[in-house]
LOLOFI-937943 format. One record per residue (C-alpha): residue in three letters; x, y, z; chain. Coordinates in Angstrom, 1 decimal. Example, Ala and Ser with C-alpha at 12.3 -4.5 7.8 and 13.67 -1.06 7.14 Angstrom:
<atoms>
+------+--------+--------+--------+------+
! code !     xx !     yy !     zz ! unit !
+------+--------+--------+--------+------+
!  ALA !   12.3 !   -4.5 !    7.8 !    A !
!  SER !   13.7 !   -1.1 !    7.1 !    A !
+------+--------+--------+--------+------+
</atoms>
This chain:
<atoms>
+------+--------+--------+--------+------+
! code !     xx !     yy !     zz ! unit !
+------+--------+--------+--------+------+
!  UNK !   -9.8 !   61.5 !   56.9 !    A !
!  UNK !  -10.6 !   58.7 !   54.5 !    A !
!  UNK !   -9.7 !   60.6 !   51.6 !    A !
!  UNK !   -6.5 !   62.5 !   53.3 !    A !
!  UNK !   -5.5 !   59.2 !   53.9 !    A !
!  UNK !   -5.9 !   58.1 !   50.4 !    A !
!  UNK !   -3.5 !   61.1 !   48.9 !    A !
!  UNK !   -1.0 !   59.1 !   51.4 !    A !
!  UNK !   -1.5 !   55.9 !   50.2 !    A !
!  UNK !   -0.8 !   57.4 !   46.2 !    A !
!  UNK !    2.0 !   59.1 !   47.2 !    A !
!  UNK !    3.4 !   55.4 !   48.5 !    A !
!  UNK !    2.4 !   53.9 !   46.0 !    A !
!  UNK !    4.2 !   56.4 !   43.3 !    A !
!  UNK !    7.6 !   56.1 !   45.4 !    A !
!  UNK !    7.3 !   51.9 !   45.3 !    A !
!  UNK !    6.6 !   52.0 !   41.4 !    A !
!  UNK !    8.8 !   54.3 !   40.4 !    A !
!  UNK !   11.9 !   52.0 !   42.4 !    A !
!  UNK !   10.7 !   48.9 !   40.7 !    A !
!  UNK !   10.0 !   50.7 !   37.5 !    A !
!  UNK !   14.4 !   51.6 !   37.5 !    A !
!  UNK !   15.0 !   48.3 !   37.4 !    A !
!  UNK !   16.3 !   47.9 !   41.1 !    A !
!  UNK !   16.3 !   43.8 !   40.9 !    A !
!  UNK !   18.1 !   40.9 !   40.2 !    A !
!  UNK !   18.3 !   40.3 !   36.2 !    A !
!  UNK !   17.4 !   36.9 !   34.8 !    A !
!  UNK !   19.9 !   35.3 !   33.4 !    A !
!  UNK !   18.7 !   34.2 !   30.3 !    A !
!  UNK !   15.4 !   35.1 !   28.2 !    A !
!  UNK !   12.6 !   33.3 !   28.0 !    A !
!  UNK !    9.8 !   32.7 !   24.9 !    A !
!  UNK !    6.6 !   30.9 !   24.5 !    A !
!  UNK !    7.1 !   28.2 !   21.7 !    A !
!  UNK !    4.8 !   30.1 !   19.0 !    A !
!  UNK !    6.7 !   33.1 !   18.5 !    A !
!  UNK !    6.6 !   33.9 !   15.3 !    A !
!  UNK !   10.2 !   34.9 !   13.7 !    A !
!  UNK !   11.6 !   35.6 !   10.9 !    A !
!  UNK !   14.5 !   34.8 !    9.6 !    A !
!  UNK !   16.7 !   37.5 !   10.7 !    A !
!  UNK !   15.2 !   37.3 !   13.8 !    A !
!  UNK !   12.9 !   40.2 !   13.7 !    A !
!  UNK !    9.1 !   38.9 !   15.1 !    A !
!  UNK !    6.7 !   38.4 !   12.1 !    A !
!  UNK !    3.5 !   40.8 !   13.0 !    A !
!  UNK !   -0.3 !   41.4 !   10.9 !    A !
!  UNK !   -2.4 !   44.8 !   11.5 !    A !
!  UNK !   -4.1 !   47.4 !   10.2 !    A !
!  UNK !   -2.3 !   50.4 !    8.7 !    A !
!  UNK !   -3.0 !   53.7 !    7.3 !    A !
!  UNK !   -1.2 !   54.3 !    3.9 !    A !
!  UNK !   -1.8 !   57.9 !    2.9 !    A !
!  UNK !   -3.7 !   61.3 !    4.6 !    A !
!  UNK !   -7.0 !   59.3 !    3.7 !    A !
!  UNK !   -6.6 !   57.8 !    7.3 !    A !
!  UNK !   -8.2 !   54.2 !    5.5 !    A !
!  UNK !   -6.8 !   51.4 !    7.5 !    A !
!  UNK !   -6.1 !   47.8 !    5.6 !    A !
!  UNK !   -4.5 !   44.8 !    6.8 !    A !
!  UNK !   -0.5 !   44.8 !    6.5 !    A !
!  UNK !    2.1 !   42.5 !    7.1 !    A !
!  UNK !    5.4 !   43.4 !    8.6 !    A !
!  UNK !    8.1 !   42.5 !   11.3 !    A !
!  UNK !    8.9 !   44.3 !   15.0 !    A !
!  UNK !   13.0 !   44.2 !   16.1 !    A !
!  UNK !   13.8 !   40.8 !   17.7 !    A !
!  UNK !   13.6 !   40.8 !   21.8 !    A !
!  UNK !   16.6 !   42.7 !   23.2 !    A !
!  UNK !   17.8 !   42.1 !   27.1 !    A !
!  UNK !   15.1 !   44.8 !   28.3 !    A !
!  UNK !   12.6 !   44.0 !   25.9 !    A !
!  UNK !    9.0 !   42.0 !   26.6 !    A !
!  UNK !    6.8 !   40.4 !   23.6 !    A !
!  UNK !    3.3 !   40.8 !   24.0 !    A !
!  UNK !    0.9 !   38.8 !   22.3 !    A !
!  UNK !   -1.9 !   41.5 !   21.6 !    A !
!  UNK !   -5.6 !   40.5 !   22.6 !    A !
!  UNK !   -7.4 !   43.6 !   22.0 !    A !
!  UNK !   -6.6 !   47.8 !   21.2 !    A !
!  UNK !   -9.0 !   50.1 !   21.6 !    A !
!  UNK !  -10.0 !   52.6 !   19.1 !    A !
!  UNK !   -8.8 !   56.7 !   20.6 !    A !
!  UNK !   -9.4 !   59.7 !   18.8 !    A !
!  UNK !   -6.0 !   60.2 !   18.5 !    A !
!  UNK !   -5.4 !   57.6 !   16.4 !    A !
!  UNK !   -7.3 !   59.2 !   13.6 !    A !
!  UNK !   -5.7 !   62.6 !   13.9 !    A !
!  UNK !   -2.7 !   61.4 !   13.4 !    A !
!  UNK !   -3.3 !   59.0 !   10.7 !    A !
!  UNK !   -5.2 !   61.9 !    8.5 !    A !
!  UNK !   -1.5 !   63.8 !    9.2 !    A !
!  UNK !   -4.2 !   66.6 !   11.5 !    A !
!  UNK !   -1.0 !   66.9 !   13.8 !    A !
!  UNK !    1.7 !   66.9 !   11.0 !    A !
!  UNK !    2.7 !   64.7 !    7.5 !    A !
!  UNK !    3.7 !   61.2 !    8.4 !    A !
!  UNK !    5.6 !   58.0 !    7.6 !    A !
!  UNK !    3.3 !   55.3 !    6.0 !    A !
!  UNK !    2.9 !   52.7 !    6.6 !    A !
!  UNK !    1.3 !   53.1 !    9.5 !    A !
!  UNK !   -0.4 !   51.2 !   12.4 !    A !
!  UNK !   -2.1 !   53.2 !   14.9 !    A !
!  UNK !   -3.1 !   52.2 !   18.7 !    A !
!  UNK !   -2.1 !   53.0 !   21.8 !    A !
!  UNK !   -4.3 !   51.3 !   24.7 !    A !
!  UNK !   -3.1 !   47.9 !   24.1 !    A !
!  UNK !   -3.4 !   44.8 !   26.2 !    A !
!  UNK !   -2.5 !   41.5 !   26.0 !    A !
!  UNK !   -0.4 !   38.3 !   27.6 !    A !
!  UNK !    3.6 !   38.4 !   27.9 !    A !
!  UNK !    5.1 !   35.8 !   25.0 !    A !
!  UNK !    9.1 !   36.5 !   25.7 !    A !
!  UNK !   10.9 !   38.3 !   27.8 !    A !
!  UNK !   14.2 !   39.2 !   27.7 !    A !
!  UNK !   17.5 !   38.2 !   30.1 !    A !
!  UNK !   17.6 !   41.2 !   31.9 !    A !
!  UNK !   13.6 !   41.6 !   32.8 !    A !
!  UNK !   12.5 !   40.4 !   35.9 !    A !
!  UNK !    8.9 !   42.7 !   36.2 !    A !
!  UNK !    7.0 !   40.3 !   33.8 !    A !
!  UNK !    7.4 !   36.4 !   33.0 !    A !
!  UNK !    5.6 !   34.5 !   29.9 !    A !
!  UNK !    1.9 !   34.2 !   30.3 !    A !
!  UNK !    1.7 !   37.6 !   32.5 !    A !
!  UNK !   -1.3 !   39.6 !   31.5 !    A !
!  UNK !    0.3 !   43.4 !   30.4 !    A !
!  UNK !   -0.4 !   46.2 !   28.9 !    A !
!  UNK !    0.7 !   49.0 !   26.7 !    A !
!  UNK !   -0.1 !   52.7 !   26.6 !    A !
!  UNK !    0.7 !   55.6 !   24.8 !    A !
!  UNK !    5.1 !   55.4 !   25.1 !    A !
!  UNK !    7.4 !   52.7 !   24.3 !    A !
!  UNK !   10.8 !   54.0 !   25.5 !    A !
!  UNK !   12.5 !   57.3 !   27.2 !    A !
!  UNK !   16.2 !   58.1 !   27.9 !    A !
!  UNK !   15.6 !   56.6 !   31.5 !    A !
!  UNK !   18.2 !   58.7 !   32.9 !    A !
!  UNK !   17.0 !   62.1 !   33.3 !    A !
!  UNK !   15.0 !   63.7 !   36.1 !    A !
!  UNK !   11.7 !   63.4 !   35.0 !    A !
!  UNK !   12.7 !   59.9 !   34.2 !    A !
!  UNK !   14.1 !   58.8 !   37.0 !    A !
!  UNK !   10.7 !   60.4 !   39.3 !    A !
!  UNK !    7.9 !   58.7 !   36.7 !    A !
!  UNK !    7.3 !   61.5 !   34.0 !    A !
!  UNK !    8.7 !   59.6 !   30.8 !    A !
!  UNK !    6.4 !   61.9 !   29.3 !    A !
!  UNK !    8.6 !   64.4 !   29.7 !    A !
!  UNK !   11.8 !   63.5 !   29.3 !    A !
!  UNK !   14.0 !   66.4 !   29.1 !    A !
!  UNK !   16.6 !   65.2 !   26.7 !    A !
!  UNK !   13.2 !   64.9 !   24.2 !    A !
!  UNK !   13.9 !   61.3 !   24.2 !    A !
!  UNK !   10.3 !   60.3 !   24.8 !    A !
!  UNK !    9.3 !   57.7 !   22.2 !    A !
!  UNK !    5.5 !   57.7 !   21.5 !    A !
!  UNK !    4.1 !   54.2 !   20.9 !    A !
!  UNK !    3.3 !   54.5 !   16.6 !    A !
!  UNK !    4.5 !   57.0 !   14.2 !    A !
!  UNK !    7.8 !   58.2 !   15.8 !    A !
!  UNK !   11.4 !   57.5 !   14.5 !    A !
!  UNK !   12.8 !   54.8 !   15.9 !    A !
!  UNK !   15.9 !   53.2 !   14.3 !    A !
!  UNK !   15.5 !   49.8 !   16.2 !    A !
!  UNK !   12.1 !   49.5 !   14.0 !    A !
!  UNK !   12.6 !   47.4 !   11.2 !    A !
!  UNK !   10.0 !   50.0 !    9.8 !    A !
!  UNK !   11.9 !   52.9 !   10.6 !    A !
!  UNK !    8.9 !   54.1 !   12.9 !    A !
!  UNK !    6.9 !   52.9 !   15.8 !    A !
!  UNK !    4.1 !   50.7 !   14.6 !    A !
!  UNK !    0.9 !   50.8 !   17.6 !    A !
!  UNK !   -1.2 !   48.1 !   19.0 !    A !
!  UNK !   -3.7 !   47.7 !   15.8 !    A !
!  UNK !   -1.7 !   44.3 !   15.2 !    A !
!  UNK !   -0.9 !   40.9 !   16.7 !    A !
!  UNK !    1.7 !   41.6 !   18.7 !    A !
!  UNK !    4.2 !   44.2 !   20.0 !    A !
!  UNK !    7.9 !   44.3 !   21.6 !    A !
!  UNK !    8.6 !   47.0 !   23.9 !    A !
!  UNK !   10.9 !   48.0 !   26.6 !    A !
!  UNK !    9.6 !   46.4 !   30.1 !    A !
!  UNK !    9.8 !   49.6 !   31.4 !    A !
!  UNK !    6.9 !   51.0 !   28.9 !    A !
!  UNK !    4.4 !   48.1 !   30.1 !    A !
!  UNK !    2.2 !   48.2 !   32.6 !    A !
!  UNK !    0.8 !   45.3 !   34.7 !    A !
!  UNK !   -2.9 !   44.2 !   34.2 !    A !
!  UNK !   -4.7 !   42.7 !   37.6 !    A !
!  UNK !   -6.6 !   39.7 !   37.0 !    A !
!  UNK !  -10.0 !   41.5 !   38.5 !    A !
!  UNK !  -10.4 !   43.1 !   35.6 !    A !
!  UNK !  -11.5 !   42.0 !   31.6 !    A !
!  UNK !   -8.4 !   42.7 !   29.2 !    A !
!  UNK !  -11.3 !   44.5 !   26.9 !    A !
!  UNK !  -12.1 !   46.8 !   29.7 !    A !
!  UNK !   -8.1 !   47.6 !   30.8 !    A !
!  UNK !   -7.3 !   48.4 !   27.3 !    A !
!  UNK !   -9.0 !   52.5 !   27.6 !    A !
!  UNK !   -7.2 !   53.2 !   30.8 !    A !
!  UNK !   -3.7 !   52.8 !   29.2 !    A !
!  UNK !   -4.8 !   56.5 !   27.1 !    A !
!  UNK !   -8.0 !   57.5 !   28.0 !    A !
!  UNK !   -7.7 !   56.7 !   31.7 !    A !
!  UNK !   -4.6 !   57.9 !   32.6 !    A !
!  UNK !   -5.0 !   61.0 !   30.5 !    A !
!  UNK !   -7.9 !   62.1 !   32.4 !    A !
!  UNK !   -6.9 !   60.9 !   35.9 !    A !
!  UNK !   -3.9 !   62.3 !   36.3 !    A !
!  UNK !   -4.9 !   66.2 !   35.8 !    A !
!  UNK !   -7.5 !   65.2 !   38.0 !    A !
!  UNK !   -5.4 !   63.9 !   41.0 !    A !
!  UNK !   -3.4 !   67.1 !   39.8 !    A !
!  UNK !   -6.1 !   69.6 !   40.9 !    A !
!  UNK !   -6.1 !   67.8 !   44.1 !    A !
!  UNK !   -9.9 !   68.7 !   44.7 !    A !
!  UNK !  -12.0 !   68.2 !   47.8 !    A !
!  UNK !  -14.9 !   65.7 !   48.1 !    A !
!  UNK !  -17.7 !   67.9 !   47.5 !    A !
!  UNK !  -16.2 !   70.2 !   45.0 !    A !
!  UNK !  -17.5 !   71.1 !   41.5 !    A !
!  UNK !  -16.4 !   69.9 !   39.0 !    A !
!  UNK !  -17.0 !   69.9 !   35.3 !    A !
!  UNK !  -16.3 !   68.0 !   32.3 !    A !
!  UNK !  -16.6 !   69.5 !   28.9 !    A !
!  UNK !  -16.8 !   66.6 !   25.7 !    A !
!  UNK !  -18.4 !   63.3 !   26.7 !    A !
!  UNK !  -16.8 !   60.6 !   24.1 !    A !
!  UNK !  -13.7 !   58.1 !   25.2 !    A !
!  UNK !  -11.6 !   60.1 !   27.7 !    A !
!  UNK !  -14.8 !   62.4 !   28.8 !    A !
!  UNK !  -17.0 !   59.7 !   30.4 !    A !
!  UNK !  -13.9 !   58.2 !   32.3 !    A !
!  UNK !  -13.1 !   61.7 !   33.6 !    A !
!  UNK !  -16.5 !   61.6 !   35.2 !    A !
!  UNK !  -16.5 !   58.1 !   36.2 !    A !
!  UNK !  -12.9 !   58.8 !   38.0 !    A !
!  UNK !  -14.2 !   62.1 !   39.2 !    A !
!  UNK !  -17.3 !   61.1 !   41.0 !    A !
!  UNK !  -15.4 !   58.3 !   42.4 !    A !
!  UNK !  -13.2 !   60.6 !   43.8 !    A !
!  UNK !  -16.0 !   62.3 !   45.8 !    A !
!  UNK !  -16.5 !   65.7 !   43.3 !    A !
!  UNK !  -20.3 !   66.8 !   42.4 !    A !
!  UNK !  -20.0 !   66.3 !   38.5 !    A !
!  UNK !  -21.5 !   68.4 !   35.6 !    A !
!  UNK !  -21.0 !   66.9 !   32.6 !    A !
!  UNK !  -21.4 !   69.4 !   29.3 !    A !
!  UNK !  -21.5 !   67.8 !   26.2 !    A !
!  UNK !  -23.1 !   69.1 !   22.8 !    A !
!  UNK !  -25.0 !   66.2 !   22.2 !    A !
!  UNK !  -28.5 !   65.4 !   23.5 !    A !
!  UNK !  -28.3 !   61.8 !   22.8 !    A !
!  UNK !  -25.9 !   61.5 !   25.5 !    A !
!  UNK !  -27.8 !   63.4 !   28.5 !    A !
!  UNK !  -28.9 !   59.8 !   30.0 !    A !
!  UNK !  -25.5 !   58.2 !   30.1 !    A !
!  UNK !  -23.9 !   61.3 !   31.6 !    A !
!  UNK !  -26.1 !   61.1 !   34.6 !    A !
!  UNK !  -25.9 !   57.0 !   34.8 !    A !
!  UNK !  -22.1 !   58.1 !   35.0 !    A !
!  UNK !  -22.8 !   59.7 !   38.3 !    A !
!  UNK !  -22.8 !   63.2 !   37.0 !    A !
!  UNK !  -25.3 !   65.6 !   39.4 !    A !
!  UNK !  -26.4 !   67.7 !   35.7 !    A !
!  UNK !  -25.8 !   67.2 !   32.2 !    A !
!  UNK !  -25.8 !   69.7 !   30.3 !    A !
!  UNK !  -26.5 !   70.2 !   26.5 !    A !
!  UNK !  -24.2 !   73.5 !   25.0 !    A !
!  UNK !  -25.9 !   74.0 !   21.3 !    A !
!  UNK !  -25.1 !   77.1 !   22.3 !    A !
!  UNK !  -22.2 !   79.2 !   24.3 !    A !
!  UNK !  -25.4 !   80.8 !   26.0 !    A !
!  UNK !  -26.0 !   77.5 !   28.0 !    A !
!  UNK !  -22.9 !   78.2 !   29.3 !    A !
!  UNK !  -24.1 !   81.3 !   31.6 !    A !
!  UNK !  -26.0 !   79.6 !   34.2 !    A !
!  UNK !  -22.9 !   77.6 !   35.5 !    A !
!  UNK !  -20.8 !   81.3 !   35.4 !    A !
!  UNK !  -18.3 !   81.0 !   38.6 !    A !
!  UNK !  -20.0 !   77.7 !   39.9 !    A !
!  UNK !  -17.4 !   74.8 !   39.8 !    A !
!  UNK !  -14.1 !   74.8 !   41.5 !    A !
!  UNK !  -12.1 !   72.2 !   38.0 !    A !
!  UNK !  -13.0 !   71.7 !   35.0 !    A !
!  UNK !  -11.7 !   69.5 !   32.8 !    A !
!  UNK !  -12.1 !   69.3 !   29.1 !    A !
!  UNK !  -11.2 !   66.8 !   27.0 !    A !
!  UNK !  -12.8 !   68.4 !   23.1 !    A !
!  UNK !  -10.8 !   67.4 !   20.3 !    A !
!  UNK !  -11.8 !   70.5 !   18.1 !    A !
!  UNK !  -11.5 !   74.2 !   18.3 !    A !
!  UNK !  -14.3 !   75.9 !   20.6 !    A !
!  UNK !  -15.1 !   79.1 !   22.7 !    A !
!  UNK !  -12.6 !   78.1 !   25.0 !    A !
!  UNK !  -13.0 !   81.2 !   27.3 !    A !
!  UNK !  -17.0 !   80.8 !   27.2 !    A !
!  UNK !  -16.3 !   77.5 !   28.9 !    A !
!  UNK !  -13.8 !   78.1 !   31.2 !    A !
!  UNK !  -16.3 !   81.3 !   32.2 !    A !
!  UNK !  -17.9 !   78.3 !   34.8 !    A !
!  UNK !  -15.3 !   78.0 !   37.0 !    A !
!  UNK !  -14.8 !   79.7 !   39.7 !    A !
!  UNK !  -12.1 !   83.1 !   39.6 !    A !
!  UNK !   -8.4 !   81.5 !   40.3 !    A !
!  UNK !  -10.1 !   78.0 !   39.6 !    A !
!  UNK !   -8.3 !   75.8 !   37.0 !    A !
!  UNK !   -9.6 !   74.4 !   33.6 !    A !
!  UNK !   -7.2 !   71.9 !   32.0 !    A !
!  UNK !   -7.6 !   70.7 !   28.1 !    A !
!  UNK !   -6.5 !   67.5 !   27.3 !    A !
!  UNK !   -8.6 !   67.2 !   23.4 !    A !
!  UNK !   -5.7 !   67.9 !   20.9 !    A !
!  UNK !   -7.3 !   69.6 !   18.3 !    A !
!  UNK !   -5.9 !   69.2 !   14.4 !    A !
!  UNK !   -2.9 !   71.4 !   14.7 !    A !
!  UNK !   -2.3 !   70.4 !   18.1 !    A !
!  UNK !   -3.7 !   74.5 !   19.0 !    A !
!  UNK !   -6.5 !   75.9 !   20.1 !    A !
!  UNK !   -7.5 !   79.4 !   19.4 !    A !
!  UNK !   -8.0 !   81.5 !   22.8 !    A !
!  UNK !   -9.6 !   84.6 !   23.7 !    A !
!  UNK !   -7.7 !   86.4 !   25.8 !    A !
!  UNK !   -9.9 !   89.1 !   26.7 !    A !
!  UNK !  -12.6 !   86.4 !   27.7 !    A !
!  UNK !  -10.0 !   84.3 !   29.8 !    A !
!  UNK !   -8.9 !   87.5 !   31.4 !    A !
!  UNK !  -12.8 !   88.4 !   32.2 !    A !
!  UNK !  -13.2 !   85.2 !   34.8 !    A !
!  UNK !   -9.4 !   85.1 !   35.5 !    A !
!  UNK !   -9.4 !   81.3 !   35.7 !    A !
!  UNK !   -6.0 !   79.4 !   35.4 !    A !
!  UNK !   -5.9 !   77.7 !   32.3 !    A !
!  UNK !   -3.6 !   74.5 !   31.1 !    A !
!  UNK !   -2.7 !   71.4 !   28.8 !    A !
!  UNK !   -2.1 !   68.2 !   29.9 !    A !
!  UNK !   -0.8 !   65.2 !   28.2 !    A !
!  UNK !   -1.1 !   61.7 !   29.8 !    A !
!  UNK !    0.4 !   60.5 !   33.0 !    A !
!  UNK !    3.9 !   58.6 !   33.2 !    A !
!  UNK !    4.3 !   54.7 !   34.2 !    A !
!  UNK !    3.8 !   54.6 !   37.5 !    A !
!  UNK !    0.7 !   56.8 !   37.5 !    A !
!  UNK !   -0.8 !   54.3 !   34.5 !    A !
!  UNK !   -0.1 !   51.9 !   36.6 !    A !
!  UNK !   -1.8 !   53.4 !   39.8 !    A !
!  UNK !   -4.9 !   53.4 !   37.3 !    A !
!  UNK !   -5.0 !   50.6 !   35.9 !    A !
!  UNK !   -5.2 !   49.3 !   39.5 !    A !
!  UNK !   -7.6 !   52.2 !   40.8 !    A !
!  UNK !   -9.9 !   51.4 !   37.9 !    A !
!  UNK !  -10.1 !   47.7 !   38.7 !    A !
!  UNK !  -10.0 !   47.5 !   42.5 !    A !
!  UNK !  -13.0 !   50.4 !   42.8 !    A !
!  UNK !  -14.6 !   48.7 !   39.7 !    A !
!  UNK !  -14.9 !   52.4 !   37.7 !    A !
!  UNK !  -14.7 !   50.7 !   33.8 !    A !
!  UNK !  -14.9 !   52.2 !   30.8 !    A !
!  UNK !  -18.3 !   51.7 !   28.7 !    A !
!  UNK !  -17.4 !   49.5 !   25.5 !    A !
!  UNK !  -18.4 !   48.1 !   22.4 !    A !
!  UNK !  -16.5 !   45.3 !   20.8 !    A !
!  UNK !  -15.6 !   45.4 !   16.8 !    A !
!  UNK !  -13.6 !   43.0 !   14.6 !    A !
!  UNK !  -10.6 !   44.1 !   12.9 !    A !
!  UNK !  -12.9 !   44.8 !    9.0 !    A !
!  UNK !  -14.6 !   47.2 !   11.1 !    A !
!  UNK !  -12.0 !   49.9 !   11.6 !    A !
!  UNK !  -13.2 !   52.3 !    9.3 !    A !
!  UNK !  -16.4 !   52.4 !   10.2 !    A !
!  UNK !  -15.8 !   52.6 !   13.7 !    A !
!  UNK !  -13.8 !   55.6 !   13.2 !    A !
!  UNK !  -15.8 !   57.3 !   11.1 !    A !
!  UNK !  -19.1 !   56.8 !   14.1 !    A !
!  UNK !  -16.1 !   58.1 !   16.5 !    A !
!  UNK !  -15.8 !   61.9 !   14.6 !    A !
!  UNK !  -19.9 !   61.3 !   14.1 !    A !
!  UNK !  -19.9 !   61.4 !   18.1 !    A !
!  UNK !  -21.5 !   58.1 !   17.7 !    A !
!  UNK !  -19.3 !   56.0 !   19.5 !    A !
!  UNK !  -20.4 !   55.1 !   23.3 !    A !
!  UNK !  -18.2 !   55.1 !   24.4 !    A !
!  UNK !  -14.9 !   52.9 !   23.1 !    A !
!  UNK !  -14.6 !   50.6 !   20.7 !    A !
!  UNK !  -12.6 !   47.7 !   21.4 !    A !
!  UNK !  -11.2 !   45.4 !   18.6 !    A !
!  UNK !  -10.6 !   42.0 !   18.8 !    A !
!  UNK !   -7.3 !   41.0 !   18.2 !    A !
!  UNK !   -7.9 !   37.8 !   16.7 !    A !
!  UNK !   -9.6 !   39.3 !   14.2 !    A !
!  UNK !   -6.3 !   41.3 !   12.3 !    A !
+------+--------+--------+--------+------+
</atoms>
């Protein structure tokens, strides 16, 4: 009843932020800025980060300027960005060529500087936060009912590396910096029950693992798995055992065995093989995987249960994974991708994750140490997110 009662409670939640999310309340009049902000003279905001310039995916520190506050906008003085793997993809181009300059991040937090006239869901000093989308159509279905995501007049404007013509850059420059401007809209409320440093992950890692999750809508009891233990993995079994579910976590390194089951996972299980695989064959009712590489997909996806459902969330270089569809065919489970959640459900998160206290594990760097913190990330060294310090760009 607890938990039926719970699916009630999220729906209620959704509806509320959805209606404040559209804007459905009086407009300031006027803006208003903290006395440091730091312009330029044309008025766009002065900014330092760390950029990639070329395919080598090498970050170095860069000066350069975000568009001045509009009416709808919100300046956000950045105290920390967390480090995703997504980030490094598509810095090395993995997913594509791209612009550079370039400053990657997208789990950003920090405290509101300026708002503009017409935003009344933040003031100046407000602790916010940033994720992986600045700005949408707002108008369309999916829009309007809190799938920005997916806008369907492909409007959907990803937080670094996308055209946008109101960037003095040209592009979208992410949260590796001092500061960003973004649309109220795009930012998401941080609760002061929870460390900045330990908000930052949820904005990609936690949303993009909760929301398949409250997708499969599974039972407290059921079975599920989790395939790749690194950023987004050990939050989908944090969020998962939370949720009630009897978690196996399957990960290919052995280092990793005692964390998985500190997590709250019932097994752990170590695949240097596809033949580890068999054991599980038709055991768990979800799995979800979150590998950022190619791999047997079918062989994994062999654990769940016929007319159970495995989703991949892990963008491999390419953005494609290559699937046997003789194997999927053999265990007949239902098989898809999901992206990351839209505002309102990164908002529910953010406050799920800090009123149940279920935090991301993470290690604080300074800005110099980028590069090597990305390079321990594709090492599978990382436990479990780096976290830079702002201060430090």
């Amino acid at each position: 009843m607890e938990y039926e009662n719970s699916k009630v409670n999220r729906r209620q939640f959704m509806q509320k932020s959805a209606v404040a999310g559209a804007g459905l309340l009086i407009a300031n009049q006027s803006g208003a800025f903290a006395q440091s902000v730091p312009s330029a003279p044309n008025g766009n905001i002065k900014t330092r980060g760390y950029a990639a310039r070329d395919a080598s995916g090498k970050l170095s520190p860069w000066e350069f300027q975000r568009r001045p506050v509009g009416p709808d906008d919100i300046l956000i003085d950045i105290k920390f960005a967390s480090i995703c793997h997504s980030d490094i993809h598509q810095m090395k181009g993995h997913w594509g060529p791209q612009q550079y300059p370039q400053v990657p991040g997208h789990e950003i937090v920090g405290i509101v500087a300026a708002v503009g006239k017409n935003v009344t869901k933040f003031k100046v000093g407000d602790r916010a936060g940033v994720g992986c989308m600045v700005d949408s159509c707002m108008h369309c279905d999916h829009c309007e009912h809190g799938e920005e995501h997916y806008c369907e007049n492909g409007e959907t404007l990803f937080t670094y590396g996308y055209p946008d013509k109101a960037s003095p850059t040209g592009i979208t420059q992410g949260g590796y910096s001092t500061n960003i401007v973004v649309r109220d809209h795009f930012a998401v409320r941080i609760p002061d029950h929870i460390k900045l440093e330990e908000a930052a992950p949820l904005l990609c890692a936690g949303i993009t693992t909760y929301s398949p999750l409250m997708q499969a809508n599974f039972d407290v009891g059921d079975k599920v798995g989790v395939a790749g233990i690194g950023g987004l993995g050990h939050m989908a079994i944090k969020l998962a055992v939370s949720k009630g579910a009897e978690v196996y976590g399957f990960t290919t390194t052995p280092s990793k065995v005692k964390d998985i089951l500190a997590f709250g996972a019932k097994e752990a299980i170590v695949v240097d093989d596809p033949s580890r695989l068999a054991p599980y064959k038709g055991k768990l009712d979800y799995m979800i995987s979150t590998i950022p590489v190619q791999f047997n997909v079918a062989a994994y996806s062999s654990v769940v249960k016929t007319h159970g459902t495995f989703t991949q969330v892990g963008m491999p270089e390419g953005m494609s994974l290559d699937i046997s569809a003789i194997g999927m065919a053999m265990s007949r489970v239902n098989f898809n991708v999901s992206l990351i959640g839209g505002i309102p459900e990164t908002q529910e998160v953010v406050h799920y994750c800090a009123d149940n206290r279920v935090l991301p594990q993470i290690q604080m760097i300074k800005a110099p140490q980028i590069n090597d913190a990305w390079d321990k990330v594709v090492n599978k060294e990382a436990r479990y997110r780096y976290v830079i310090d702002a201060a430090t760009f």
